[in-house]
ChimeraX commands (.cxc) that place a marker at each C-alpha (Angstrom):
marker #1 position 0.00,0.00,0.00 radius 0.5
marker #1 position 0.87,3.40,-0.95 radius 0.5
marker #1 position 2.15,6.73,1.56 radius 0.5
marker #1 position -0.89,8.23,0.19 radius 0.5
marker #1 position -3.69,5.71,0.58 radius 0.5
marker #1 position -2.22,4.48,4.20 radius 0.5
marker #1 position -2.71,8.99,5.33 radius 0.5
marker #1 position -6.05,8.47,3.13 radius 0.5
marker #1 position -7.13,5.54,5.17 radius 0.5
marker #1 position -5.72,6.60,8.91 radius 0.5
marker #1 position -7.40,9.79,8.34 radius 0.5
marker #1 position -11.20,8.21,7.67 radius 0.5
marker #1 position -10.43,6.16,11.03 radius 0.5
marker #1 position -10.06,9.21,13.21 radius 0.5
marker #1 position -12.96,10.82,11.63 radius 0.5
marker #1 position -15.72,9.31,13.60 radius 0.5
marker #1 position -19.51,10.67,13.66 radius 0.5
marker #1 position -20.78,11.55,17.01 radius 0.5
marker #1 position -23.04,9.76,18.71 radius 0.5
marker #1 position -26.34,10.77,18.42 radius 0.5
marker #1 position -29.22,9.06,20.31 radius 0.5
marker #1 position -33.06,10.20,19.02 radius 0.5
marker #1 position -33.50,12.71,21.93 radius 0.5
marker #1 position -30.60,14.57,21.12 radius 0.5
marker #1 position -31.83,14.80,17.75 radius 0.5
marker #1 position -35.14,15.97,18.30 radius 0.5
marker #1 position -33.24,18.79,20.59 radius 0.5
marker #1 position -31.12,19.99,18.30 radius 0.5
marker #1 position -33.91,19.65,14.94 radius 0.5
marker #1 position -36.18,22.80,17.74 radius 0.5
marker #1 position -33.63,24.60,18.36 radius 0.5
marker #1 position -32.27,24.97,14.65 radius 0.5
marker #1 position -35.90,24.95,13.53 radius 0.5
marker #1 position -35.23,28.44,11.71 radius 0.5
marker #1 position -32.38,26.97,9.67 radius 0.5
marker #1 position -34.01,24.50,7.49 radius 0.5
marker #1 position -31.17,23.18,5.78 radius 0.5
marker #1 position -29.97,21.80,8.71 radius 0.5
marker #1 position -32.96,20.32,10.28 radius 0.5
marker #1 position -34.17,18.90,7.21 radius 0.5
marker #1 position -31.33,16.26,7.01 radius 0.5
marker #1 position -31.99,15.46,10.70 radius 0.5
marker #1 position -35.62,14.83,10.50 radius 0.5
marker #1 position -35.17,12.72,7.14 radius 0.5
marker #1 position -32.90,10.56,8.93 radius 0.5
marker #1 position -34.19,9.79,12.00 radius 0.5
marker #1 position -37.78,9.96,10.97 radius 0.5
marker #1 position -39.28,12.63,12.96 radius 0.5
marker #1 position -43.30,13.32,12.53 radius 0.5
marker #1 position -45.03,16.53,13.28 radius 0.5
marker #1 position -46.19,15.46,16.42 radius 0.5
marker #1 position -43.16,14.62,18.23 radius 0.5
marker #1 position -42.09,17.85,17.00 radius 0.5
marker #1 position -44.66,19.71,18.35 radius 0.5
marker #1 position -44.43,17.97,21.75 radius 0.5
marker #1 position -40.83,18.52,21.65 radius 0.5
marker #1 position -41.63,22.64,21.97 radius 0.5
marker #1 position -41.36,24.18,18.18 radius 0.5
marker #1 position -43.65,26.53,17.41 radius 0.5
marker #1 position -46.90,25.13,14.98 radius 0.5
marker #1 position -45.95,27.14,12.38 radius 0.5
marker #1 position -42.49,26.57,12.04 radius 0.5
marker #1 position -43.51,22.79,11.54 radius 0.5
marker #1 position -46.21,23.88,9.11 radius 0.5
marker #1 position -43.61,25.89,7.00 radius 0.5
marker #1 position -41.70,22.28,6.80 radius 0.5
marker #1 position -44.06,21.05,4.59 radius 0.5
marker #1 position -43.94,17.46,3.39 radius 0.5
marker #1 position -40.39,16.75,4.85 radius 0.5
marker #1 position -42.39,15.68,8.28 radius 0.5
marker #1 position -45.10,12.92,8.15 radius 0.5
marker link #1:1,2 radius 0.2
marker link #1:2,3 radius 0.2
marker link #1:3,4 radius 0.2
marker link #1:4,5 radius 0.2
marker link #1:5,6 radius 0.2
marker link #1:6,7 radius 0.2
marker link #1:7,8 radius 0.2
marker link #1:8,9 radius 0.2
marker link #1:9,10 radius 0.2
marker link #1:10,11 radius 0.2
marker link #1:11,12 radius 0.2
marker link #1:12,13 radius 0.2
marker link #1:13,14 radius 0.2
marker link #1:14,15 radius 0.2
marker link #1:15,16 radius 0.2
marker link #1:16,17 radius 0.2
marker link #1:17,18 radius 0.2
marker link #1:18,19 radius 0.2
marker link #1:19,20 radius 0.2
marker link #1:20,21 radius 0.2
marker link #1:21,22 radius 0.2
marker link #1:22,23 radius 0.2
marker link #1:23,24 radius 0.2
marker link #1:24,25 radius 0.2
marker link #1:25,26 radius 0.2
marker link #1:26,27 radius 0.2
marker link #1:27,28 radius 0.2
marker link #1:28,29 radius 0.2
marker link #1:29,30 radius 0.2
marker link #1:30,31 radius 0.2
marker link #1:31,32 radius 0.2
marker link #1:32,33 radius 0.2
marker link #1:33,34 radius 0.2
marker link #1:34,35 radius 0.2
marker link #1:35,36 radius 0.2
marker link #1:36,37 radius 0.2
marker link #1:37,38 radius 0.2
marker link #1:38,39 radius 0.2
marker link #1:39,40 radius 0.2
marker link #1:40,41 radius 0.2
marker link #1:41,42 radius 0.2
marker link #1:42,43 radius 0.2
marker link #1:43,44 radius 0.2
marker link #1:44,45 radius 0.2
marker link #1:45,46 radius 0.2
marker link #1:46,47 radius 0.2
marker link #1:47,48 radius 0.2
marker link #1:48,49 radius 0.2
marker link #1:49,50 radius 0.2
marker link #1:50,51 radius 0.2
marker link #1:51,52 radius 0.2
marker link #1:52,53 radius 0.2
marker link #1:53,54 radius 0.2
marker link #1:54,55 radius 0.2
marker link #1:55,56 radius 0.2
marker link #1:56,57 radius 0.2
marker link #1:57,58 radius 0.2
marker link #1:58,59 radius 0.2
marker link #1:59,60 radius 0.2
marker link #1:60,61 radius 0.2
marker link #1:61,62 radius 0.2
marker link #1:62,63 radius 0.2
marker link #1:63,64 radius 0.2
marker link #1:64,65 radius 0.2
marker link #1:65,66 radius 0.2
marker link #1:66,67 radius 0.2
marker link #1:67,68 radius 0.2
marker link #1:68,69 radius 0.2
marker link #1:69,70 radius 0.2
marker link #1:70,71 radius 0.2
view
């Protein structure tokens, strides 16, 4: 194996995602609920409805103004 794709490969290994458990998720998708770029990605992947949402404290219509990204 090469210099290049041994640094390529060690790097990727040190890179690790944070763990994330649902709650903290559902935190962090209210209180970036005005940047929508963000929370978009966040609710796609963990599945969020409007509901839990909503019971989580965001305002109605800044889950309204989401659209179809919640169920």
């Amino acid at each position: 194996m090469g210099k290049s794709k041994r640094r390529i490969l060690n790097m990727g290994l040190n890179d690790k995602f944070p763990y994330m458990t649902r709650e903290m998720a559902l935190d962090s998708v209210v209180r970036n609920i005005t940047h929508k770029s963000e929370v978009i990605d966040t609710i796609t992947l963990f599945g969020f409805s409007a509901e839990e949402i909503l019971e989580a404290g965001a305002a109605y219509e800044d889950v309204l103004a989401l659209g179809g990204m919640v169920k």
